[in-house]
C-alpha positions as CSV (number, residue, x, y, z in Angstrom):
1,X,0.0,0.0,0.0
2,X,2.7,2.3,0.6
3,X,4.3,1.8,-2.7
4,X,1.3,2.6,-4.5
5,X,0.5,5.7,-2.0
6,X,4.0,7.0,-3.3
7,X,3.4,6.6,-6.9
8,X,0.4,8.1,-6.5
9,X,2.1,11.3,-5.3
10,X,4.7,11.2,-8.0
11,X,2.2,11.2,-10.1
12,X,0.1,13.4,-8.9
13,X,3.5,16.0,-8.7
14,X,4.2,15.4,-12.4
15,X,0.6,16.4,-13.1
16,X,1.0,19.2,-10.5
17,X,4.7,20.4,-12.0
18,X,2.9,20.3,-15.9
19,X,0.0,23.1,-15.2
20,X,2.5,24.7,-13.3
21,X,4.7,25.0,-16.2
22,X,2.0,25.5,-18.6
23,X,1.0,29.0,-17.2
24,X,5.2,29.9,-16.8
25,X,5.1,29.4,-20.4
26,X,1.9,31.1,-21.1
27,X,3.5,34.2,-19.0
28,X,6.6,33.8,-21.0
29,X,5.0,34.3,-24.0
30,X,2.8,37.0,-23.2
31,X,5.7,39.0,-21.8
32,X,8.2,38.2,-24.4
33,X,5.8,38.0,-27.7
34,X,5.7,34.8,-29.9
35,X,9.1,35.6,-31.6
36,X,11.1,36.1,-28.7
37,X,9.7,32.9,-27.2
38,X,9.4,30.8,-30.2
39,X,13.1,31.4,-30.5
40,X,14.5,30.6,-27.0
41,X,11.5,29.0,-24.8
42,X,9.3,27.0,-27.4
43,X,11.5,23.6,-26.5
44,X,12.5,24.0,-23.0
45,X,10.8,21.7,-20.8
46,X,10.3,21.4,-16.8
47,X,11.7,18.6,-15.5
48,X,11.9,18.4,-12.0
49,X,10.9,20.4,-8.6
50,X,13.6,19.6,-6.2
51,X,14.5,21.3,-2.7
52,X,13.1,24.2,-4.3
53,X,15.2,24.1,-7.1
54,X,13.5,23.6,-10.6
55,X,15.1,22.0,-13.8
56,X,14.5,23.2,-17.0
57,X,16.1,21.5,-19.6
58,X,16.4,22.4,-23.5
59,X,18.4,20.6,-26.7
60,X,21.4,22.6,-27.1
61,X,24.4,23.7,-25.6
62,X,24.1,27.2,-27.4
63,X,20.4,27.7,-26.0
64,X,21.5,26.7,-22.5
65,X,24.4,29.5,-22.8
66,X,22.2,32.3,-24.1
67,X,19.0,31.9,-21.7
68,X,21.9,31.8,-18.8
69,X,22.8,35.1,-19.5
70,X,20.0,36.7,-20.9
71,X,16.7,35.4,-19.7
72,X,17.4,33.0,-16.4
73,X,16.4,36.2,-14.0
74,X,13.4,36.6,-15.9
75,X,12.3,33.0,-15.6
76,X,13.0,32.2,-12.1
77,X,10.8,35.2,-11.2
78,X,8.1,34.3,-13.2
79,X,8.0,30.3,-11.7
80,X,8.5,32.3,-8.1
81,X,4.5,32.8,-8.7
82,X,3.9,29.5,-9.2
83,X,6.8,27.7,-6.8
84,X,6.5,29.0,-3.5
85,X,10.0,29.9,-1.8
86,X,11.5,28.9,-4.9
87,X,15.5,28.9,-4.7
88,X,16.4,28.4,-8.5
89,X,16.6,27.4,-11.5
90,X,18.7,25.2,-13.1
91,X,19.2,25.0,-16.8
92,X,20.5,21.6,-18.5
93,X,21.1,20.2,-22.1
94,X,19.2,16.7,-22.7
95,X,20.6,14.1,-25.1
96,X,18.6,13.8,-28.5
97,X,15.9,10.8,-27.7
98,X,16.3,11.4,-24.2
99,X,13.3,10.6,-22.4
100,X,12.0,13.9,-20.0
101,X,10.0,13.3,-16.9
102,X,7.4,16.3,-17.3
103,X,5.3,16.4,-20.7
104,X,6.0,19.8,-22.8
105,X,2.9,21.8,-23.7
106,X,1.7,21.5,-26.8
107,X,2.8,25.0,-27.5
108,X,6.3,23.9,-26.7
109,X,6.3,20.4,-28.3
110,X,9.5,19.5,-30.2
111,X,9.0,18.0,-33.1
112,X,10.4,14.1,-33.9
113,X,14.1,13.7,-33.9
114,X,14.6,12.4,-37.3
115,X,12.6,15.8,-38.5
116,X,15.7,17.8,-36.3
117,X,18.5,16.0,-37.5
118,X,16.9,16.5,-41.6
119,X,16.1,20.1,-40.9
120,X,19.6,20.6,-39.2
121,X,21.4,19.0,-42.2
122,X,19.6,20.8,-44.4
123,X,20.3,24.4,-42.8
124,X,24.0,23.3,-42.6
125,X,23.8,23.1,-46.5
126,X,22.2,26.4,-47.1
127,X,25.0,28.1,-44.8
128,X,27.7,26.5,-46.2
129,X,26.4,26.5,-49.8
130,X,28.0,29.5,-51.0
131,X,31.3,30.5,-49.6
132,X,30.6,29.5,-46.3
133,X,32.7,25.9,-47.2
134,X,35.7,25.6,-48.8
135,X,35.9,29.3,-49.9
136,X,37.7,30.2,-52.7
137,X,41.4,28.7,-52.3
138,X,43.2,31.1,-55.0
139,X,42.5,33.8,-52.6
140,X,45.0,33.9,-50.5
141,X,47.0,35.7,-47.8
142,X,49.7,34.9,-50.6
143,X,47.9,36.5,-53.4
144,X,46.8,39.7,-51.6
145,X,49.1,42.5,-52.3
146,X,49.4,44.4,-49.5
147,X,50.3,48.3,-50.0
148,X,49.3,51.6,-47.8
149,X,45.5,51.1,-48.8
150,X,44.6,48.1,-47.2
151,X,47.7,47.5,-44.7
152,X,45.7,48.1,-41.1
153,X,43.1,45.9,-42.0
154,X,45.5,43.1,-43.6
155,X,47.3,43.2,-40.1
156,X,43.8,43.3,-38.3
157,X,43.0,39.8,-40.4
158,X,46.4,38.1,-39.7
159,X,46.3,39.0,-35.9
160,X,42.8,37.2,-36.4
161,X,44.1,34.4,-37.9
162,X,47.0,33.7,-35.6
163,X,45.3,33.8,-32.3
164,X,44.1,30.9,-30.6
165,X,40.7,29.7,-29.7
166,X,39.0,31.3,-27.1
167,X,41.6,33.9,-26.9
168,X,40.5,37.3,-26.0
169,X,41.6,39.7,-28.8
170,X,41.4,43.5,-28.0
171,X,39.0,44.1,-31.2
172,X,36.1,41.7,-31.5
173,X,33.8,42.3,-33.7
174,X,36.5,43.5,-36.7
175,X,35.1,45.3,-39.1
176,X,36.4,46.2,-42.6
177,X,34.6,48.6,-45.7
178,X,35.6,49.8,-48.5
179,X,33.8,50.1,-52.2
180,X,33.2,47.2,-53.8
181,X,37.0,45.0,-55.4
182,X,39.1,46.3,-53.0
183,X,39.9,42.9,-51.4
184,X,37.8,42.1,-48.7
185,X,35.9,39.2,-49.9
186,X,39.4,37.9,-50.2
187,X,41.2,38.8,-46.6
188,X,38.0,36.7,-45.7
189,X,38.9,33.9,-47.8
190,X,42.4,34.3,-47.1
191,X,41.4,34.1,-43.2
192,X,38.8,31.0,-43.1
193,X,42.0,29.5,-45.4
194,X,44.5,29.5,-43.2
195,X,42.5,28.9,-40.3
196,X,41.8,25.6,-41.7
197,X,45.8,25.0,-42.7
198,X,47.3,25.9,-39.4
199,X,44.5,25.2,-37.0
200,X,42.2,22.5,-37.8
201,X,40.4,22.1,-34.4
202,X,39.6,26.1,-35.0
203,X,36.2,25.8,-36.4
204,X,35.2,28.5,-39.1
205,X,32.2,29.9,-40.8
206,X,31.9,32.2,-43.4
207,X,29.0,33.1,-45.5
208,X,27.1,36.1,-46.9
209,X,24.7,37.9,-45.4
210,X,22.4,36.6,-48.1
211,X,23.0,33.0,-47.7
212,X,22.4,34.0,-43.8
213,X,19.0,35.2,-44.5
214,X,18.4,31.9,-47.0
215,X,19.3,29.6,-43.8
216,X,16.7,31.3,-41.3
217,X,13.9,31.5,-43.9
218,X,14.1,28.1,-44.6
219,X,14.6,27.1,-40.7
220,X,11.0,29.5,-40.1
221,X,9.2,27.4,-43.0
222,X,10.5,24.5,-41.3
223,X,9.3,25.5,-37.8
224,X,12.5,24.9,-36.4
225,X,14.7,28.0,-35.8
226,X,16.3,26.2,-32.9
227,X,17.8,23.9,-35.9
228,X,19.2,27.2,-37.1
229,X,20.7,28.9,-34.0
230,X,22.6,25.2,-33.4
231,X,24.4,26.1,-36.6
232,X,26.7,28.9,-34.7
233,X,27.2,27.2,-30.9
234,X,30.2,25.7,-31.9
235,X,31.9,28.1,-34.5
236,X,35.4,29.6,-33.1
237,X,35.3,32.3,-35.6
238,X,32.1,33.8,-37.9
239,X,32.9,35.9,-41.0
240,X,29.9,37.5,-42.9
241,X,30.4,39.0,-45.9
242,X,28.2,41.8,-47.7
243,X,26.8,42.7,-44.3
244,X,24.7,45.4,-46.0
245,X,22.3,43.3,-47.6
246,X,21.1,42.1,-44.3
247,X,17.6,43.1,-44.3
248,X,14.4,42.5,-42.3
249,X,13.6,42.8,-38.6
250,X,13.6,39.5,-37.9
251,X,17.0,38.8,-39.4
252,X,18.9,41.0,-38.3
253,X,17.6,40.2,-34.6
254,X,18.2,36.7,-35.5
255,X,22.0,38.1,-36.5
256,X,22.2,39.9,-33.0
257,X,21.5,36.8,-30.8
258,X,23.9,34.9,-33.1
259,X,26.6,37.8,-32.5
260,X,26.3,38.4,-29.4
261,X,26.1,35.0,-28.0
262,X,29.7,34.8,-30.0
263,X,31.1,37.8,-29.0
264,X,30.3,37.0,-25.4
265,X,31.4,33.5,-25.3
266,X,34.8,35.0,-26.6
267,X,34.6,33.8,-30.6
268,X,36.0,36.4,-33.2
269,X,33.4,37.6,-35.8
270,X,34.5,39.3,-38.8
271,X,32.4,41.6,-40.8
272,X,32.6,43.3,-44.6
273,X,30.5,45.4,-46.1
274,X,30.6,48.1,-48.4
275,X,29.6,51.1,-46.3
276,X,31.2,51.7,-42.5
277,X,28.5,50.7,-39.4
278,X,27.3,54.3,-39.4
279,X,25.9,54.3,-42.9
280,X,23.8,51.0,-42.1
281,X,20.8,52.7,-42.4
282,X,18.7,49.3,-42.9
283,X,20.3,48.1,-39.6
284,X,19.2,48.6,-35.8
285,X,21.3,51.4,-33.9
286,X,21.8,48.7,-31.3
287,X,23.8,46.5,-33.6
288,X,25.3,49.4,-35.6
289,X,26.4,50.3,-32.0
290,X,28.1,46.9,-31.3
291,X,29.8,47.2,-34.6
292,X,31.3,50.3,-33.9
293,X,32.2,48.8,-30.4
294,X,35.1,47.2,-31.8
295,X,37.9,47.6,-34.7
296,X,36.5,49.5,-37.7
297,X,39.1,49.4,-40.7
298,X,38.6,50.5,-44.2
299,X,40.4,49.7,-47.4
300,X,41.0,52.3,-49.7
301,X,42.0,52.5,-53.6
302,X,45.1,51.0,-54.2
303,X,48.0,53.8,-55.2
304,X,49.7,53.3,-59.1
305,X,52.7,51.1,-57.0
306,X,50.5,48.5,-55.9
307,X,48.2,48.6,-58.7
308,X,51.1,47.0,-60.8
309,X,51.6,44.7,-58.2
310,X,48.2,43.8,-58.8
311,X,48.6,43.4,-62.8
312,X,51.8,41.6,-62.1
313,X,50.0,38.8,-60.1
314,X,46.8,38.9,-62.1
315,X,49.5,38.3,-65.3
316,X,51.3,35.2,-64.0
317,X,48.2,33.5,-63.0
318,X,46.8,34.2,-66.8
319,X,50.3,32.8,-68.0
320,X,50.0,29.7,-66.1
321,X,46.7,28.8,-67.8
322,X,47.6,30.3,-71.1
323,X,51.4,30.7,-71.7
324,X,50.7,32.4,-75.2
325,X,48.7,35.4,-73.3
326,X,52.1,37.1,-72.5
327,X,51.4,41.1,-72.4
328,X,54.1,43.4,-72.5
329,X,55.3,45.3,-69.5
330,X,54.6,48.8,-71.0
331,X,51.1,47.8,-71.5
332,X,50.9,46.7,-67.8
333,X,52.4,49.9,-66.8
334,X,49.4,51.6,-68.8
335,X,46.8,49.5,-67.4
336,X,48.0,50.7,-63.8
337,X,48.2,54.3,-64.8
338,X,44.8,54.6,-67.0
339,X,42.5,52.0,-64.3
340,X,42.4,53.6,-61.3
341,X,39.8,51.1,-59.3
342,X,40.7,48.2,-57.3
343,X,41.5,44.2,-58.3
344,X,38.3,43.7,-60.3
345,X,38.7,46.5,-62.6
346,X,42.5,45.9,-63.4
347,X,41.5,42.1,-64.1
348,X,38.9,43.3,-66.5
349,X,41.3,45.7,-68.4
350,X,44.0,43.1,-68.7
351,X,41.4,40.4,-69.9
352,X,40.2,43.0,-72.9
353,X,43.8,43.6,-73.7
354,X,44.5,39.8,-73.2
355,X,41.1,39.2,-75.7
356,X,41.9,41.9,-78.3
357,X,45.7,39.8,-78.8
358,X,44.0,37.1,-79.0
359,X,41.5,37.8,-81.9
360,X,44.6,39.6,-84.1
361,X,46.9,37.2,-83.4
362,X,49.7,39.8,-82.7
363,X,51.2,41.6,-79.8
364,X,48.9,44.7,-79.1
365,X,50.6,48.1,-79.3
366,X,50.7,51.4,-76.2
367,X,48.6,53.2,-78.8
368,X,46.1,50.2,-79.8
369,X,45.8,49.3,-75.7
370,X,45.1,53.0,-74.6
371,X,42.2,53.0,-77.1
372,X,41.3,49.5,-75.6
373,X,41.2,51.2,-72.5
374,X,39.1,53.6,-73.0
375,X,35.6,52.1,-72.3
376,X,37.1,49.8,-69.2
377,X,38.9,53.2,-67.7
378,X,35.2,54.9,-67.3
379,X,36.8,58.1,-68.3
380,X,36.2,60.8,-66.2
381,X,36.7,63.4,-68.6
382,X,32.9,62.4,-70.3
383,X,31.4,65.2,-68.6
384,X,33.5,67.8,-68.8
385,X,34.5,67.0,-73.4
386,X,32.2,68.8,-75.2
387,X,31.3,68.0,-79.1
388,X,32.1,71.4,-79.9
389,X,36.0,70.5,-79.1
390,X,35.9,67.6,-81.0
391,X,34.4,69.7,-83.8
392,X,37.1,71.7,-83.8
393,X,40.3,69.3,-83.0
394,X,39.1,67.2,-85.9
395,X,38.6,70.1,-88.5
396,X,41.9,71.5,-87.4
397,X,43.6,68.1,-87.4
398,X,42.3,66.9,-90.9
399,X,41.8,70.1,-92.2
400,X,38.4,70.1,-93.0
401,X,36.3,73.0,-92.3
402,X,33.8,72.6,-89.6
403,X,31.0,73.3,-92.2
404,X,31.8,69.8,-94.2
405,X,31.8,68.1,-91.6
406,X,27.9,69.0,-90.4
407,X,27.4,69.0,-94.4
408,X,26.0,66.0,-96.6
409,X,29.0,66.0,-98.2
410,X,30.2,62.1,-99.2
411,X,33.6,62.5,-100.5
412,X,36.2,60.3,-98.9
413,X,38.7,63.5,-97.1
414,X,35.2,64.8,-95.4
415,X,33.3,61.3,-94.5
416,X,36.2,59.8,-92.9
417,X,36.4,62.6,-90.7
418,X,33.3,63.1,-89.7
419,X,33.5,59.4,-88.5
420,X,35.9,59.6,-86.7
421,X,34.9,62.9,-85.1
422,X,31.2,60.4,-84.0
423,X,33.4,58.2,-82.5
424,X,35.3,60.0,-80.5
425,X,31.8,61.5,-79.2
426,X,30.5,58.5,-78.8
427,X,33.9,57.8,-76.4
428,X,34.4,61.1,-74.7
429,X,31.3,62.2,-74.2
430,X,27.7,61.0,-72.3
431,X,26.1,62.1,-75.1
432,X,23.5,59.4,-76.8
433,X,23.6,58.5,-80.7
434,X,20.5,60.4,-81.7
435,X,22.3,63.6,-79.6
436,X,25.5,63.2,-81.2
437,X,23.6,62.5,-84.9
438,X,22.0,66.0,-84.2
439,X,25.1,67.6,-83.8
440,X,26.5,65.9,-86.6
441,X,24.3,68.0,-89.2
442,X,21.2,66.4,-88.1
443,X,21.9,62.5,-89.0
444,X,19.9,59.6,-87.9
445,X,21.3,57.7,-84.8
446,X,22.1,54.6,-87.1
447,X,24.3,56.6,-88.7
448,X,26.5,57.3,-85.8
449,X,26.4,53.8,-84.6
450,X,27.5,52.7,-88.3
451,X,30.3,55.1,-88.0
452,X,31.8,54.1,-84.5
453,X,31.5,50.3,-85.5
454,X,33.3,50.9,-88.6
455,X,35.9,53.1,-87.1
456,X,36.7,50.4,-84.1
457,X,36.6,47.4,-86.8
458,X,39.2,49.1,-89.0
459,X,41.5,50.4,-85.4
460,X,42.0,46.6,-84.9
461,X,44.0,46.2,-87.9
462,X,45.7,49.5,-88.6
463,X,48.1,50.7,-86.6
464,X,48.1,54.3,-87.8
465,X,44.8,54.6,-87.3
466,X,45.3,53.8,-83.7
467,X,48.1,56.1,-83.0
468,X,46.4,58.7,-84.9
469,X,43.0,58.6,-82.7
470,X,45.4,58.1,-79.7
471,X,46.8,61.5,-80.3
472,X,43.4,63.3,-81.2
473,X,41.9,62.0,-77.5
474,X,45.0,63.8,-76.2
475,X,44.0,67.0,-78.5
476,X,40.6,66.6,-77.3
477,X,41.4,66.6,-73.5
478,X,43.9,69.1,-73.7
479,X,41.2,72.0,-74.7
């Protein structure tokens, strides 16, 4: 009789400890709102009431860690209404399958273990997707050229990438900007790279802030968020690239538990973006403010110096796949002195140059490339060039009058020209083909386009002609 007296209590306790818990978690809720408890309280589940101490227990190390310090006051005051002369609470992590000895709400149900593990491996894949795996090996720390533009933060990233886990660095979060190609998708690269050469017990993530947003949609339309958060608990270092795309309310304060719980726990997080933390004007001042909390670095254009340093490792890796794509070094040294962007835009020049060879099946010439050059150096000059001074540079240079050129005049000395004079329009100026054609004596736009086709078809093959419009550009910008 005694043994069933006692069951009867136990029972009768676990029944007791479930409504209990059932209005905490109601409270919860209504204090917190659904996201906030959906997020960290949906899977938590009483377990025991002990000499006034009550268990909670939840599935992750990472949730046990962040209700600890951020929510643990909140709940033991909340089960003080229910628990009379409660001492505590304790938080625990249970095993996956493990068995609990007070029956969740239905509210707060977890869902079937094989449905975590899928949803898990799933959200793993979506975060590591992109270049949150293997990264892109060619970018290195030994194929970043370092120079007086990006120096601070390449020191910044190496200090990063020599430290050891869990040690305390003096800037945590880093944070690097700078316009778009000036190396910082690859100091990330470089970073998660040699992280995973030199320290392979170092675990490191890096993805966009895109594929970031992908992951937590899909973990929402899963119903599993928790699946999501578990993706970051055991990361020693997070790097998020294109941090300015981060949009949405409930991202980015998805982003802020996952960086702070980081930051607090002592893992380095790197940041890019293309605009420093003040100019976030899509993000929270909260987070901006914990961006700005730690080392802010930007990268600025490279200088002419390390812009041919640039070219001259951009060159040997074309060499290596192409030993017939050999460009001379004068035209490199124009390159650096005519593109004046970062990596991306030098690579582009020396490919057109590299593509132009290729098609004429000769070496290209200073005069040719500068033409080449032209369109990929976004000249600067296009808004200050006016028609009227290519008018008047091409009448003086050919020595036609003005009049013939605006004329309907077809012999050759006035058509060829007044061709020439389109093109160079067309290339100096932001003026559209039916503008230019009305300057031109009133033609049809076709009629300009005809021109500056013909007049870069026949460039390719002569020589003269190349040096000859070479010199007028520098007639043209010298008025």
């Amino acid at each position: 009789m005694k043994q069933v007296a006692l069951k009867i209590e136990a029972a009768e306790g676990g029944l007791d400890l479930k409504g209990k818990w059932q209005r905490i978690a109601a409270r919860l809720k209504a204090e917190l709102g659904d996201d906030l408890y959906n997020s960290w309280f949906a899977r938590m589940e009483a377990e025991d009431l002990a000499q006034g101490h009550l268990t909670v227990s939840v599935p992750t190390r990472f949730l046990k860690s962040w209700i600890e310090n951020h929510y643990v006051t909140k709940l033991r005051k909340i089960a003080e209404g229910e628990f009379a002369g409660l001492k505590g609470v304790a938080v625990r992590v249970r095993q996956q399958g493990e068995a609990v000895r007070a029956v969740a709400t239905e509210a707060a149900r977890p869902a079937p273990a094989e449905r975590d593990g899928a949803t898990a491996a799933q959200i793993h894949s979506l975060l590591t997707a992109d270049r949150g795996g293997a990264g892109d090996e060619s970018q290195s720390f030994d194929s970043f050229v370092v120079g007086t533009s990006n120096q601070l933060a390449h020191a910044a990233v190496m200090r990063v990438a020599g430290a050891a886990s869990g040690q305390n660095l003096s800037f945590n979060p880093l944070y690097i900007h700078s316009a778009a190609g000036l190396g910082k998708t690859h100091l990330l690269n470089a970073l998660a790279k040699r992280i995973r050469d030199t320290q392979g017990g170092r675990k490191v993530l890096m993805l966009t802030a895109e594929r970031f947003m992908y992951g937590f949609i899909h973990a929402i339309r899963s119903r599993d968020t928790l699946a999501f958060k578990d993706q970051f608990q055991n990361i020693d270092v997070l790097l998020i690239d294109d941090f300015q795309f981060l949009q949405g309310k409930a991202m980015q304060q998805e982003f802020c538990h996952a960086f702070n719980s980081l930051v607090d726990a002592k893992r380095q997080v790197v940041v890019a973006a293309d605009v420093p933390p003040a100019q976030l004007d899509t993000i929270d001042q909260r987070m901006r403010s914990r961006l700005m909390g730690g080392l802010v670095v930007d990268i600025e254009t490279p200088d002419l110096i390390q812009r041919r340093k640039i070219l001259d490792n951009k060159h040997l890796v074309m060499l290596h796949n192409d030993p017939a794509a050999a460009i001379a070094p004068e035209i490199l040294d124009l390159i650096a002195e005519r593109i004046t962007g970062g990596g991306r835009e030098l690579e582009g020049a020396l490919n057109k140059i590299a593509a132009y060879q290729q098609f004429n099946k000769s070496a290209i010439t200073v005069d040719l490339a500068s033409m080449v050059l032209r369109d990929a150096a976004g000249a600067s000059d296009t808004g200050r060039i006016k028609i009227e001074d290519i008018l008047k540079v091409v009448s003086r240079h050919f020595n036609v009058g003005r009049n013939d050129l605006l004329s309907a005049r077809r012999a050759r000395e006035v058509v060829m020209p007044r061709q020439i004079g389109m093109y160079l329009a067309k290339k100096l100026t932001a003026r559209s083909l039916p503008e230019i054609g009305r300057r031109f004596g009133g033609r049809d736009h076709s009629t300009v386009l005809h021109a500056v086709r013909k007049i870069d078809e026949q460039m390719k093959g002569d020589e003269k002609l190349a040096r000859e419009l070479a010199l007028l550009i520098r007639l043209v910008e010298q008025q």
